[in-house]
KOLTI-311773 format. One record per residue (C-alpha): residue number from 1; x, y, z; residue in three letters. Coordinates in Angstrom, 2 decimals, always signed. Example, Ala and Ser with C-alpha at 12.3 -4.5 7.8 and 13.67 -1.06 7.14 Angstrom:
// residues 2
SITE num      xx      yy      zz residu
SITE   1  +12.30   -4.50   +7.80    ALA
SITE   2  +13.67   -1.06   +7.14    SER
This chain:
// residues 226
SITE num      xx      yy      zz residu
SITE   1  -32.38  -19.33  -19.90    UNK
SITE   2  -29.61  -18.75  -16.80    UNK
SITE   3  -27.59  -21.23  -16.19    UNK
SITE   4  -28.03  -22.57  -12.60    UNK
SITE   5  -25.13  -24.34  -10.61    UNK
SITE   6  -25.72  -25.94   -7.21    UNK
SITE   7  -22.45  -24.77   -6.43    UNK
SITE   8  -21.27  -20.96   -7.11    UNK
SITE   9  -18.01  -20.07   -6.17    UNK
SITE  10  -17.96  -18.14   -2.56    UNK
SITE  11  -17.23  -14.16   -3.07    UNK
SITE  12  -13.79  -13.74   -1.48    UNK
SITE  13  -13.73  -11.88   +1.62    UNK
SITE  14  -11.70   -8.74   +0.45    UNK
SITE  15  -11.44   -7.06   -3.02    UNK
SITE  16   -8.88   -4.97   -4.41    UNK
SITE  17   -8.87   -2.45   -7.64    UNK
SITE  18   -5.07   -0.70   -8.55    UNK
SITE  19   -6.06   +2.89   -9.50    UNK
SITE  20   -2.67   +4.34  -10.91    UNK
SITE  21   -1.79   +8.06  -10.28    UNK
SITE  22   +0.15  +11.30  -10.25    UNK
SITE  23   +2.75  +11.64  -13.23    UNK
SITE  24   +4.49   +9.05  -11.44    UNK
SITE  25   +2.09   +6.72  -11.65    UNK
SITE  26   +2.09   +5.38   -8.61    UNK
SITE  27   -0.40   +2.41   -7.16    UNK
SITE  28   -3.25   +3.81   -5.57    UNK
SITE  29   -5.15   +0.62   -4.18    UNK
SITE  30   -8.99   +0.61   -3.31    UNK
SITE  31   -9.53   -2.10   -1.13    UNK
SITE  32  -13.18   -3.40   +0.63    UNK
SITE  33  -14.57   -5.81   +2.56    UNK
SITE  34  -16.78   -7.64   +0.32    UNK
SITE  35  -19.53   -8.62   +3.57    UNK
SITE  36  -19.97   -4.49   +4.66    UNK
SITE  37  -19.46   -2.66   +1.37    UNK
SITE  38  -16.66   -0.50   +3.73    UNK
SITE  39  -13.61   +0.25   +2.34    UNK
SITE  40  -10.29   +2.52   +2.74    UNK
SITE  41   -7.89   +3.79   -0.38    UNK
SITE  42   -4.05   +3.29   +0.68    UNK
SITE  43   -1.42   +5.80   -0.74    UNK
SITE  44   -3.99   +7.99   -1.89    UNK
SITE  45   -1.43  +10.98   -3.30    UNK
SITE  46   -3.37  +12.43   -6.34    UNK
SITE  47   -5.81  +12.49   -8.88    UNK
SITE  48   -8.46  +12.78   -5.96    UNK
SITE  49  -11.49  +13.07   -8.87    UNK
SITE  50  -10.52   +9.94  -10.00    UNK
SITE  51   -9.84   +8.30   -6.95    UNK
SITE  52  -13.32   +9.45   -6.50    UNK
SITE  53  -14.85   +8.24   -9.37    UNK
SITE  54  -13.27   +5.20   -8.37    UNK
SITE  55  -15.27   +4.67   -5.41    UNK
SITE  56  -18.27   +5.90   -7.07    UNK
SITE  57  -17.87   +3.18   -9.79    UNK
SITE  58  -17.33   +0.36   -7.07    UNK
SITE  59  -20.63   +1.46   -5.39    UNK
SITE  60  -18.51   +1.08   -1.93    UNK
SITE  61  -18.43   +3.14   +1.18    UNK
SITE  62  -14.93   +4.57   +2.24    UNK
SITE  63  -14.35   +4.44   +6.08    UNK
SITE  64  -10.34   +5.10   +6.19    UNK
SITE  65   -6.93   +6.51   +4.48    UNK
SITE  66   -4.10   +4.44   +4.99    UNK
SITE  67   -0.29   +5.19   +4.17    UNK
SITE  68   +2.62   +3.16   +3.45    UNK
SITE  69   +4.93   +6.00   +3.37    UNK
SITE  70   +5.85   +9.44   +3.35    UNK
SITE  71   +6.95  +10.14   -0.30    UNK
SITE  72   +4.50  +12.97   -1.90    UNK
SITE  73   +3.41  +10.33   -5.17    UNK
SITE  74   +2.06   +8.25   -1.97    UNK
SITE  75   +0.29  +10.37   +0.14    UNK
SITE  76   +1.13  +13.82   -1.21    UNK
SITE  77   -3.04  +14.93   -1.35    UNK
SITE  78   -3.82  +11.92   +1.42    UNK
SITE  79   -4.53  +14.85   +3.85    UNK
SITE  80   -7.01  +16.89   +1.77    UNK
SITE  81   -8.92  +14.21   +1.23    UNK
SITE  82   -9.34  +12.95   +4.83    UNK
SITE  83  -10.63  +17.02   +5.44    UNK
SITE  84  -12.83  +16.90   +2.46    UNK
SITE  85  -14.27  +13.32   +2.99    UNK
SITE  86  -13.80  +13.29   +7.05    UNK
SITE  87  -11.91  +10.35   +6.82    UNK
SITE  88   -9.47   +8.98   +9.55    UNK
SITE  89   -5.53   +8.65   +8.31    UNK
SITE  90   -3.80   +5.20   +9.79    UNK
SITE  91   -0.03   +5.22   +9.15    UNK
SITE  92   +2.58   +5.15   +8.04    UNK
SITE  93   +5.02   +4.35  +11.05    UNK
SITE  94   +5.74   +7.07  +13.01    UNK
SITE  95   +9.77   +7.69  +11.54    UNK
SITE  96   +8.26   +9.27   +8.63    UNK
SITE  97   +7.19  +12.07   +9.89    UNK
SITE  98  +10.34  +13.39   +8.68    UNK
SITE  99   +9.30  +13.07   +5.17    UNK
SITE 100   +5.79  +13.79   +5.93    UNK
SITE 101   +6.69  +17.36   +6.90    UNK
SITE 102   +8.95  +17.70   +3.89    UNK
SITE 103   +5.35  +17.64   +1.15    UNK
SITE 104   +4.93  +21.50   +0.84    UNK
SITE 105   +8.53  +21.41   -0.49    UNK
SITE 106   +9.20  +17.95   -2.03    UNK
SITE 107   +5.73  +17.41   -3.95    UNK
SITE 108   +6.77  +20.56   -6.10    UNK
SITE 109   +9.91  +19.18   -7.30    UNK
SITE 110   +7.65  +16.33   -8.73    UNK
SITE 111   +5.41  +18.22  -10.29    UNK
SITE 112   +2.56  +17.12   -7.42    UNK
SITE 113   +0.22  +19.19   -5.12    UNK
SITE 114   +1.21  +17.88   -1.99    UNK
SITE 115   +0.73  +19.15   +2.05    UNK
SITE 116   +1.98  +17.95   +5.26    UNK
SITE 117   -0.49  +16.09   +7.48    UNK
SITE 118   -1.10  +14.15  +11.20    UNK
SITE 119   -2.41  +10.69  +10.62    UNK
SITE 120   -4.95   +9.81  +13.15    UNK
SITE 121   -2.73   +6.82  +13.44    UNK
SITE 122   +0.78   +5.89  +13.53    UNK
SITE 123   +1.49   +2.11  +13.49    UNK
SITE 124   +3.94   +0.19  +14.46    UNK
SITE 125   +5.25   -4.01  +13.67    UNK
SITE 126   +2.52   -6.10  +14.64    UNK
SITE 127   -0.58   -3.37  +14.91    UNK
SITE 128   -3.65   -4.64  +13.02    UNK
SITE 129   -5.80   -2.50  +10.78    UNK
SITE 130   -9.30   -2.98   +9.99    UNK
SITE 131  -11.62   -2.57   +7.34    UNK
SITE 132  -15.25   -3.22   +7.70    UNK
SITE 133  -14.75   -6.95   +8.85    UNK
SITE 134  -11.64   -7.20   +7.76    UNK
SITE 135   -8.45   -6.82   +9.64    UNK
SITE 136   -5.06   -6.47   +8.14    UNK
SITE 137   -1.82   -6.95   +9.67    UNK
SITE 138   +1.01   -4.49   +9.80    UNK
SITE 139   +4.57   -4.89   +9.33    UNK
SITE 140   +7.21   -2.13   +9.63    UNK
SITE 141   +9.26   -2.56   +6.61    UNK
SITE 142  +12.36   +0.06   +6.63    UNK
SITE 143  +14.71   +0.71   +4.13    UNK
SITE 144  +13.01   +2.77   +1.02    UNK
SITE 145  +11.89   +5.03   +4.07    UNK
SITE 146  +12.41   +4.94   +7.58    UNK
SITE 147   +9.19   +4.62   +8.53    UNK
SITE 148   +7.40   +2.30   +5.41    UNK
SITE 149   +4.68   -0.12   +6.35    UNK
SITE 150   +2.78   -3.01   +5.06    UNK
SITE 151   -0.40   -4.06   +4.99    UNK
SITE 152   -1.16   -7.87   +4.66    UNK
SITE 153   -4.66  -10.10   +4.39    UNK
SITE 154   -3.37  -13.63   +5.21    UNK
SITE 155   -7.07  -15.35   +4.27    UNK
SITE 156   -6.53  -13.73   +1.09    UNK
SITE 157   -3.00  -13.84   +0.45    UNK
SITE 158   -2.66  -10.49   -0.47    UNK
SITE 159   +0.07   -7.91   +0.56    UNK
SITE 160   +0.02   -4.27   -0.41    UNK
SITE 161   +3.47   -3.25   +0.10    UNK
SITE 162   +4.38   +0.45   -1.25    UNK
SITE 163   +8.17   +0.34   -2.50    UNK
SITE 164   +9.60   -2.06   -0.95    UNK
SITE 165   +9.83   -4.74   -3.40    UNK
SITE 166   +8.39   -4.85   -7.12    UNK
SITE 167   +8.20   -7.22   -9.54    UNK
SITE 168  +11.71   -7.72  -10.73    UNK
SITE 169  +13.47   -5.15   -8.90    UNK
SITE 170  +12.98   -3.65   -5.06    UNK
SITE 171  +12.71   -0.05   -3.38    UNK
SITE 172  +15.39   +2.89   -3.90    UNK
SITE 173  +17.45   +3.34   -0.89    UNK
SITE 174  +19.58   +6.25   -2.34    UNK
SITE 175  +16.89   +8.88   -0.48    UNK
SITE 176  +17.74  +10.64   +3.28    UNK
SITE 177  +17.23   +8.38   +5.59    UNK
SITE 178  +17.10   +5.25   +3.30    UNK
SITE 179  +19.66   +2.12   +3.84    UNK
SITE 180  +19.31   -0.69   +1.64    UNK
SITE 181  +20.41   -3.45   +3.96    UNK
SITE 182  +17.27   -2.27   +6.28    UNK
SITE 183  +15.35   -3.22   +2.68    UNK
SITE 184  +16.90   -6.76   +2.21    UNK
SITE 185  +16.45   -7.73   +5.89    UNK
SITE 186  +12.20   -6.29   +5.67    UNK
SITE 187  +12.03   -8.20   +2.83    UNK
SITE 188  +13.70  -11.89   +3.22    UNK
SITE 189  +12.74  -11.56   +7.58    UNK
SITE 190   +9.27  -10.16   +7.33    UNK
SITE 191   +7.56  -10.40   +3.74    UNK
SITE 192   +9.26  -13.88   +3.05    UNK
SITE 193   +7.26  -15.72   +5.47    UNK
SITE 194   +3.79  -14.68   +4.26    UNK
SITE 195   +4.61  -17.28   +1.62    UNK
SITE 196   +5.32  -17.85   -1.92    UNK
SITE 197   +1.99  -17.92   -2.81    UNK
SITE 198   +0.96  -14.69   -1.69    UNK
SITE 199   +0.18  -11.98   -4.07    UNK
SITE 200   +1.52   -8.31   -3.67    UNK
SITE 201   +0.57   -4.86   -5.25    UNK
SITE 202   +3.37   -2.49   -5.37    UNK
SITE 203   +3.39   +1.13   -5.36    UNK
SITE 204   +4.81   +1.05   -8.91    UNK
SITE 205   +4.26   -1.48  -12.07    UNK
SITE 206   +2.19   -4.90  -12.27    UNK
SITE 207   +1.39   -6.83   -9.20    UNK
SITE 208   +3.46  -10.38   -8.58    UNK
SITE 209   +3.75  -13.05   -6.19    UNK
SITE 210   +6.74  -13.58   -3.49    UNK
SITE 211   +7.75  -17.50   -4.60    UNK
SITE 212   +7.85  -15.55   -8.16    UNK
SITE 213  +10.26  -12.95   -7.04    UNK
SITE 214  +12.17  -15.31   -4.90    UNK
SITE 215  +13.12  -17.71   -8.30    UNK
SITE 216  +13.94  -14.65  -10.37    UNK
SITE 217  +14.90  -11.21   -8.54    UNK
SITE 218  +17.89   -9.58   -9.59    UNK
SITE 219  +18.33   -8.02   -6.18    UNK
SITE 220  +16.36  -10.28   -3.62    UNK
SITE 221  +15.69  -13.60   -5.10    UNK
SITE 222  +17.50  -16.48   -3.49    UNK
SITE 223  +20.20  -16.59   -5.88    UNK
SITE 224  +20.95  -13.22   -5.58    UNK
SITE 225  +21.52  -13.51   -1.87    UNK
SITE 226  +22.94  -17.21   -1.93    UNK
């Protein structure tokens, strides 16, 4: 016999499956909008059959491609699949077109299939994404790349945010066009303020919470920067 409660817990608005790819292994993150089954894959840059397959096993409808950044373990195949799948491309911000052009030579070096592309979309601080019923905001985070962006949910305190920050350590800076004080003012001006209790998936490694990496970063926390 089912067990019947009077009341079940409310099915959050957005939901969110890490899908790790490319030798690099590098966060792919399905994301959908729980009321219209629509959904987008951010930093798509490999393994398109299983990104796929992903999908597939969700039972969910993509609508968009969005980017954080330029490097090729990000958004390396992100083009192919918009052609193959008709799919619109929404960012990154529009300084990395530098290192957008650069995938026919740097995906190689990697070991990834990678091509240039033209998102259908650059963004900018402050533009708002949407998928299905859900709208995102975006926040121009510079530093790992010139042109990085990041894509927060406030109602479900959830922040995807490429390489800026990860858990325990933050972004490399040491690329063209990187500059890691750009990185440690994105992250203590702009991702900060979300809040502590806001939970973010990184482009690399486990997901973790700001407050968390505030107490114990090597390289951001409040000690560090004290």
């Amino acid at each position: 016999m089912a067990n019947v409660t009077s009341n079940p817990a409310p099915t959050p608005p957005l939901k969110a499956a890490m899908i790790p790819v490319t030798p690099l292994q590098q966060n792919c993150s399905l994301i959908w909008c729980t009321a219209t089954n629509k959904a987008a894959l951010v930093d798509p840059g490999g393994d398109l059959d299983k990104l796929k397959a992903a999908v597939k096993q969700a039972g969910v409808e993509l609508e968009k491609i969005l980017i954080t950044h330029g490097h090729a373990d990000h958004c390396g195949e992100a083009g192919k699949l918009a052609k193959e799948l008709g799919l619109p491309i929404e960012g990154p911000h529009e300084a990395d077109r530098f290192w957008i052009s650069r995938l026919d030579d740097d995906g190689p070096r990697f070991g990834l299939d990678s091509a240039p592309f033209e998102p259908d979309r650059w963004l900018v601080d402050g533009d708002k994404v949407t998928v299905g019923d859900l709208t995102l905001d975006v926040y121009h985070c510079p530093g790992h790349t010139p042109g990085h962006v990041v894509f927060h949910h406030p109602e479900s305190k959830l922040a995807i945010v490429g390489d800026v920050i990860f858990e325990g350590s933050i972004g490399r800076t040491d690329f063209p066009m990187g500059n890691h004080q750009d990185l440690i003012d994105a992250i203590t001006g702009k991702l900060w303020p979300l809040g502590d209790d806001t939970t973010f998936i990184p482009g690399h490694g486990r997901p973790s919470q700001f407050g968390r990496e505030r107490q114990s970063n090597p390289f951001v926390g409040d000690a560090a920067l004290a």
